[in-house]
C-alpha positions in Angstrom: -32.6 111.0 252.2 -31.6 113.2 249.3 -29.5 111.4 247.8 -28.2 107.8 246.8 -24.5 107.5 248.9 -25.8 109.2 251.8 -22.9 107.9 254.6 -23.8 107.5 258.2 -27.6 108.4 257.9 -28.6 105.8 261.2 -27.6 106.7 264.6 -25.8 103.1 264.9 -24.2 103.9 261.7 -23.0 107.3 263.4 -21.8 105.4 266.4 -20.0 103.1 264.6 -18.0 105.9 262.6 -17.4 108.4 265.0 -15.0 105.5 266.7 -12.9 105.9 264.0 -12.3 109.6 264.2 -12.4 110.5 267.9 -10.9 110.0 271.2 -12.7 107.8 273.5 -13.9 111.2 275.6 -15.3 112.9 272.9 -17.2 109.3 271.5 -18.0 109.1 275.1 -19.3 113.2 274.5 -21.2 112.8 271.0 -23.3 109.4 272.7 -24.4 111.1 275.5 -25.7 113.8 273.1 -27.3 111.6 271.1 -29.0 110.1 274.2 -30.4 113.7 274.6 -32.3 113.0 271.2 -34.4 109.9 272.5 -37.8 112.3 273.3 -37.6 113.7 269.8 -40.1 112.3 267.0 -37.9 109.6 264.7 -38.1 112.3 261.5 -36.8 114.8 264.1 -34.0 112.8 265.3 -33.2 111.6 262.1 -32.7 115.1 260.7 -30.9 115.9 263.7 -28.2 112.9 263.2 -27.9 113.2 259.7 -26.5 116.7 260.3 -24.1 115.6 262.7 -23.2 112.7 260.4 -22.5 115.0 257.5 -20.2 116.8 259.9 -18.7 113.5 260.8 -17.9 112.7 257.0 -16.7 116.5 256.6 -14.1 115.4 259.8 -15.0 118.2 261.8 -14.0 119.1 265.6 -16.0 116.8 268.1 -17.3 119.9 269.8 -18.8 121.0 266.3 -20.5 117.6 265.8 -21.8 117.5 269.7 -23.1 121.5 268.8 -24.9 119.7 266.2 -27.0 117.5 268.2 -27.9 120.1 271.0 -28.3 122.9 269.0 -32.5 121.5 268.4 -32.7 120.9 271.8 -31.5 124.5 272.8 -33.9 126.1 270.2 -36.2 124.4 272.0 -36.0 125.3 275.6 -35.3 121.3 276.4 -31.7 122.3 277.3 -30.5 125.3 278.8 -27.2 126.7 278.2 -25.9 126.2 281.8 -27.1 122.3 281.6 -24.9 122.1 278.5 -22.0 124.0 280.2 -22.1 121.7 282.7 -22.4 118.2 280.3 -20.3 119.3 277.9 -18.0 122.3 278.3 -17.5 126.0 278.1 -16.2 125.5 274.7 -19.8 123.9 273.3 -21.5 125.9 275.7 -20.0 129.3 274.1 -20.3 128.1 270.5 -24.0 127.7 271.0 -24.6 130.7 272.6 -24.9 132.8 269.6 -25.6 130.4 267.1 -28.5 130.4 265.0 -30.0 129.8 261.8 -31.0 132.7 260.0 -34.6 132.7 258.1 -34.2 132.6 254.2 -33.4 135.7 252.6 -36.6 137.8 251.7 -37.0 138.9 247.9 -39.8 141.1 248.2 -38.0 144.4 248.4 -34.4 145.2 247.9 -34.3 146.8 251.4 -35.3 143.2 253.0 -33.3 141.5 250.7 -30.1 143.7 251.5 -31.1 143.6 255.5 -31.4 139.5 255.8 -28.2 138.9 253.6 -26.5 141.4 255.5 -27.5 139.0 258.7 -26.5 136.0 257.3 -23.1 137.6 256.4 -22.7 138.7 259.6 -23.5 135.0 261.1 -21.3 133.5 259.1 -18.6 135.8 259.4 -18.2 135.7 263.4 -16.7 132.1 263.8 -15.6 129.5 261.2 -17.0 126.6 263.5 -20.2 128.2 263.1 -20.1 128.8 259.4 -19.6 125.1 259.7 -22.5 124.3 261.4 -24.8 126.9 259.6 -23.6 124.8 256.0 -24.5 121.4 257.7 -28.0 122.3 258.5 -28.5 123.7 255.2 -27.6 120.9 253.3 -29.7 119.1 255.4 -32.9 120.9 255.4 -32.7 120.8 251.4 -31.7 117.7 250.8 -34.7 115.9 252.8 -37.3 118.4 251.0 -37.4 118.2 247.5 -40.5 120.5 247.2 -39.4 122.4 244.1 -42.9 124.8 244.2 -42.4 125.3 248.5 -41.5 129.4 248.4 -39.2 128.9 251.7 -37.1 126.3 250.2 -36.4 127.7 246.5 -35.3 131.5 248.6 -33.3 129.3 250.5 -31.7 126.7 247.9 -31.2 130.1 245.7 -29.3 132.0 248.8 -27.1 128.6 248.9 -26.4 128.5 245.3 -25.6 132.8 245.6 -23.7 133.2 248.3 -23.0 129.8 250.8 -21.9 127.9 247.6 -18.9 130.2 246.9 -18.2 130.7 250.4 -17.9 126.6 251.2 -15.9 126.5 247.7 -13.3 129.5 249.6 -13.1 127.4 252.7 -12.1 124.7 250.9 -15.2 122.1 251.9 -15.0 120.4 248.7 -17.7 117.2 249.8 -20.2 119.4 251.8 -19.8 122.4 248.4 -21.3 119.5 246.3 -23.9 118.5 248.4 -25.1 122.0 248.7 -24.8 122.3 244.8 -27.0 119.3 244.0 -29.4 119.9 246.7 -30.1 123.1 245.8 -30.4 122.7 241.6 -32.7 120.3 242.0 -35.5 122.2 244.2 -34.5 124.9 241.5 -34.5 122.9 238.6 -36.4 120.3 239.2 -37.6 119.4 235.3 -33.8 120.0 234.0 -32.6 117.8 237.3 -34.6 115.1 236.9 -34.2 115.2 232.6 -29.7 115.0 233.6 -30.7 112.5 235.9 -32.0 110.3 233.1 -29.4 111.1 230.5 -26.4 110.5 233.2 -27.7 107.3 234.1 -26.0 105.1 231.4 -23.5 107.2 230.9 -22.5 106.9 234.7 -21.9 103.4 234.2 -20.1 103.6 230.7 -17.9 106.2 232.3 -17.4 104.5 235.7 -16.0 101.4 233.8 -13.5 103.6 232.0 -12.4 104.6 235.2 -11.7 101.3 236.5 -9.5 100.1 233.6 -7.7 103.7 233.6 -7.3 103.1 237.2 -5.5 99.7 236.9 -3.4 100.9 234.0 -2.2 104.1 236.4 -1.8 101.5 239.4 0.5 99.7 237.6 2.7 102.6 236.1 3.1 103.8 239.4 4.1 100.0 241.0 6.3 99.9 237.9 8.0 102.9 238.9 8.1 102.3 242.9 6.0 105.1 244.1 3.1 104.2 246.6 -0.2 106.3 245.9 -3.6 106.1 246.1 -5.8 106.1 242.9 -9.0 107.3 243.0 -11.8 107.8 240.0 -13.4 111.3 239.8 -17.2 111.6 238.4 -18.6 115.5 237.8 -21.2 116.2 240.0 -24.9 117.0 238.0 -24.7 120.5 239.5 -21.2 120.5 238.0 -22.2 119.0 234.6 -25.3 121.7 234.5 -23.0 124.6 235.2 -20.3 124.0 232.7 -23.1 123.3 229.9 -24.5 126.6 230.5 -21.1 128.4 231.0 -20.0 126.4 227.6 -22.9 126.2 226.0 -22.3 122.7 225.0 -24.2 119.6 225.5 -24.5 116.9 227.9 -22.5 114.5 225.5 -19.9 117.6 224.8 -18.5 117.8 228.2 -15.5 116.0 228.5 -14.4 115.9 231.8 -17.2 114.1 233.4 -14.8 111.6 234.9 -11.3 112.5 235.9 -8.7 110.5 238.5 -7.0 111.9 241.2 -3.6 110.3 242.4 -2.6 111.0 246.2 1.4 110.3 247.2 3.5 111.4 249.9 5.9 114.2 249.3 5.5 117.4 246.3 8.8 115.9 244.6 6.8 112.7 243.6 4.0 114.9 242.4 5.9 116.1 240.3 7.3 112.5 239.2 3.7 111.5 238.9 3.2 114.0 236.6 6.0 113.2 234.6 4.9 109.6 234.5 1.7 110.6 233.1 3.0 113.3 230.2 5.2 110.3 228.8 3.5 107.3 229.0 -0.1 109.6 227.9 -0.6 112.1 225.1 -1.1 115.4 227.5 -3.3 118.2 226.1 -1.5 121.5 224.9 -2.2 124.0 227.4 -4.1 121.8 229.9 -1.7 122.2 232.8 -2.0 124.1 235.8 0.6 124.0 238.5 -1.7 124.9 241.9 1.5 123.4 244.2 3.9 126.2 243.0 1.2 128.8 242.8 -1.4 127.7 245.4 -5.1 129.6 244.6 -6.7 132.0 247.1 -8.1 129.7 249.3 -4.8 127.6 250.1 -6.1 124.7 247.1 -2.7 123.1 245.5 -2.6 120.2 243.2 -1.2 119.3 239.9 -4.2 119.5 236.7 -3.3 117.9 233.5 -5.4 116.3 230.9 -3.9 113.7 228.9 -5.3 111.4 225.9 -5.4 107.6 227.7 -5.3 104.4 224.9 -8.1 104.5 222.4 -9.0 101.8 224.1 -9.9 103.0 227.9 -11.4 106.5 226.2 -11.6 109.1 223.0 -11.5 112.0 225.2 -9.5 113.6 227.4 -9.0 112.8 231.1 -8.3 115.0 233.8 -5.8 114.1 236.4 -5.3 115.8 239.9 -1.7 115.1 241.8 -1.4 116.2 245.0 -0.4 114.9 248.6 -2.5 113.6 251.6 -2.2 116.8 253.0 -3.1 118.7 250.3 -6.0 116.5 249.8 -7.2 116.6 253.2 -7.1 120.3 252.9 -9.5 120.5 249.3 -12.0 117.9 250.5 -12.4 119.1 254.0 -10.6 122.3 254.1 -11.3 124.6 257.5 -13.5 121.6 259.3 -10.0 119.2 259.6 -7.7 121.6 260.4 -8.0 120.6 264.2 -6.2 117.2 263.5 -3.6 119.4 261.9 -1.4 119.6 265.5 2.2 119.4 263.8 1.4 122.2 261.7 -1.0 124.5 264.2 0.6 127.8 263.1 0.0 127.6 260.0 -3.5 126.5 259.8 -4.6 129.6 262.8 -2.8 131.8 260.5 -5.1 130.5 257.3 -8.1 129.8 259.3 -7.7 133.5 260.4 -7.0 134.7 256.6 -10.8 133.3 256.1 -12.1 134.5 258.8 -10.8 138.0 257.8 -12.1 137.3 254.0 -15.5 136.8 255.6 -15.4 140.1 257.5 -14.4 141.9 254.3 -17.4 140.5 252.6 -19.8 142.0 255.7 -18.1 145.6 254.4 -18.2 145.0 250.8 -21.7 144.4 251.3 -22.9 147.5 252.8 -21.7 149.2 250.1 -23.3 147.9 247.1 -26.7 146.2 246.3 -27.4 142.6 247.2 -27.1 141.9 243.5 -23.7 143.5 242.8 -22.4 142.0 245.8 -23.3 138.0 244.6 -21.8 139.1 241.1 -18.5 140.5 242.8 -18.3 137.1 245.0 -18.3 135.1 242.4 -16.1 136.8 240.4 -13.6 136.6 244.1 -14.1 133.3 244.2 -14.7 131.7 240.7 -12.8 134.0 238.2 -9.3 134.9 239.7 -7.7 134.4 236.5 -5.0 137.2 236.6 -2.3 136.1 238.7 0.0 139.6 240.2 3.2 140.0 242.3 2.8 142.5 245.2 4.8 143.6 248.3 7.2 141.3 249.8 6.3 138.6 246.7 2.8 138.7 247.9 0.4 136.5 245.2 -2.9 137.3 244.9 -5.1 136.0 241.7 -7.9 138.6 240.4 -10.5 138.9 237.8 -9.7 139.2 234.7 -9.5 143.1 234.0 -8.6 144.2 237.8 -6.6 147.6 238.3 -4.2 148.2 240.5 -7.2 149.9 243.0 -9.1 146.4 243.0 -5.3 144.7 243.6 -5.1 147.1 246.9 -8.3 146.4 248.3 -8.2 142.6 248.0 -4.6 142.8 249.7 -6.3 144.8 252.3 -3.5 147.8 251.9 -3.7 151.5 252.3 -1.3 154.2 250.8 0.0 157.1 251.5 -0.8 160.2 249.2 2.6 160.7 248.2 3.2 156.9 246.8 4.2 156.4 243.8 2.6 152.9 242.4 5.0 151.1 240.1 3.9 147.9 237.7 6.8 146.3 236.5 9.0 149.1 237.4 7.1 152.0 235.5 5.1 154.3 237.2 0.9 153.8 236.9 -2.2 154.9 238.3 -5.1 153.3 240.5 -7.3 152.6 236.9 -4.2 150.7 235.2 -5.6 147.4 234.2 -3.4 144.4 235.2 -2.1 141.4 233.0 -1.4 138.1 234.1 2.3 137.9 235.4 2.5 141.5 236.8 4.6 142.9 239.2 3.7 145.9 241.8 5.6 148.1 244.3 4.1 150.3 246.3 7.3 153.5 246.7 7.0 155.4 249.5 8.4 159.1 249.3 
């Protein structure tokens, strides 16, 4: 299937879960669409569910998961849109009536290239449920081929890695990002894939047993000290691992925070007791912190990073630890796909689901501009490298690249000026080119 903990890959398995997560309509919804499947070869089928099922884990909308299942079978002239209209609603019905998957991304000439990324931007651009869906079935159709030398596949897994990676990573779809990740390095890397693989193996279970006698050391500090939380042991992803030894140029054996533990309680104030817990009964590490609560990053991510020294016994190296609250972890695993459970806090979430949605946009018009290769190096600096952290109108916080001006500060806010404004960083006046430092402040003075 693609990999070893793959949840829900049976249709009674599906079933079973979707129980759990839906009303009885919508269960009653997603069977009957699953019924639909029944004419369909079993590897069909099977490919089919396991999409859905990935959207089941990621806790998407029923409607997404029922789009799932009948998109095939709409491709396919079994089902017509009016049929599905009439089964299942004008809300699946509309969904599906512009959804598609777009063909990998030709690399033959930088005019084809530029044209097919421009159509998958557009794609996923025009509706978060069916970025959604477009991310599912990629991590699908990679995951169950593992054909590193089939041309299709590496164009696609290298398109994932280029542009849907960072894009999942802004939307905050933290389990489906990793998938994606893995899938794709090993149809690209197959050699080095296979050779981590090996090495992680052992290691795995060295480091998994360090985790359970960190976790019952943490459980009992936090009974100790009457706060109720949920523990849970973090292990890198290979993808992960790879990435940070080529960004570090380090070994296997020299990155340290392969393993990490998250703790998950029910209000900011004890996350920030939690933390305090953990700096004095721990040794932290100097400079390790990084408060994402008070100053949440781009895509809406907040939780507590510190990295403390446990007992000699339970490890020599540092462990990372992540505090944060349900709702905060809700929002970093499964980000933009859960937000329809969200009902006591609807506002909010239309007005961040629409802040996405107006990011993707952005990204159709950056494109246009540039080549298909300056635009994957500017997205990853958006999303990966917003290390500069500025002040703007109204207390406005936006994190850029290290090195951004005050002309790269007014197109990410998305703001225009007039000729006669004056521009002011930290109350002198500057020009568009003046480079930015950490901690800045900017007004924008109209005359």
């Amino acid at each position: 299937m693609g990999r070893n903990d793959l949840e829900l890959a049976t249709t009674p398995l599906l079933v079973e879960h979707i129980t759990k997560e839906y009303s009885t309509s919508d269960c009653d919804l997603i069977r009957e669409a699953l019924s639909l499947l029944e004419p369909l070869q079993a590897d069909r089928q099977t490919a089919i569910v396991n999409v859905a099922s990935l959207l089941v884990e990621q806790k998407a909308d029923a409607v997404i998961v029922i789009c799932a299942l009948l998109a095939p079978l709409l491709w396919n002239k079994s089902l017509s849109l009016a049929e599905i209209r009439k089964k299942f609603g004008g809300k699946t019905a509309d969904l599906l009536s512009h959804f598609t998957l777009p063909p990998a991304c030709r690399t033959d000439s930088e005019v084809h290239r530029h044209r097919d990324t421009q159509a998958l931007l557009s794609t996923l651009s025009h509706d978060i449920h069916e970025t959604l869906l477009l991310l599912a079935f990629r991590v699908i159709d990679l995951e169950e081929h593992r054909d590193g030398e089939n041309d299709r596949l590496r164009k696609k897994a290298e398109e994932s890695l280029d542009i849907l990676v960072p894009i999942a990573n802004r939307l905050n779809l933290a389990r489906l990002r990793r998938r994606l990740e893995d899938a794709s390095f090993r149809i690209l890397e197959p050699r080095i894939y296979r050779e981590l693989e090996r090495q992680v193996a052992p290691i795995r279970e060295e480091d998994a047993q360090c985790l359970a006698i960190l976790k019952k050391a943490v459980d009992h500090l936090l009974e100790k000290n009457g706060i109720k939380a949920i523990v849970q042991g973090r292990i890198k992803s290979l993808y992960g691992i790879y990435r940070k030894m080529l960004r570090k140029g380090k070994s296997f054996h020299d990155i340290l925070d392969r393993i990490g533990m998250r703790i998950i309680v029910a209000t900011v104030p004890e996350c920030y007791t939690v933390l305090g817990l953990l700096h004095t009964h721990f040794q932290p590490v100097p400079g390790s912190f990084d408060d994402y609560i008070g100053l949440p990053k781009d895509n809406g991510y907040q939780s507590l990073h510190t990295c403390v020294y446990p007992v000699r016994n339970i490890s020599r190296k540092p462990i990372e630890f992540q505090v944060r609250t349900e709702l905060m972890h809700r929002e970093a695993e499964y980000g933009v796909a859960a937000h329809w459970q969200y009902k006591q806090e609807a506002k909010a979430i239309a007005e961040s689901d629409l802040q996405k949605t107006l990011w993707m946009k952005g990204l159709v018009k950056q494109h246009l501009g540039m080549s298909s290769e300056r635009f994957i190096k500017v997205l990853h600096q958006q999303v990966y490298e917003a290390a500069t952290v500025v002040f703007g109108e109204r207390g406005r916080i936006s994190r850029l690249p290290a090195n951004a001006t005050v002309a790269d500060y007014l197109k990410k806010a998305n703001l225009t000026i007039s000729p006669q404004a004056v521009l002011q960083v930290n109350g002198r006046p500057v020009g568009m080119e003046h480079v930015l430092q950490d901690g800045d402040s900017i007004e924008i003075i109209d005359k």
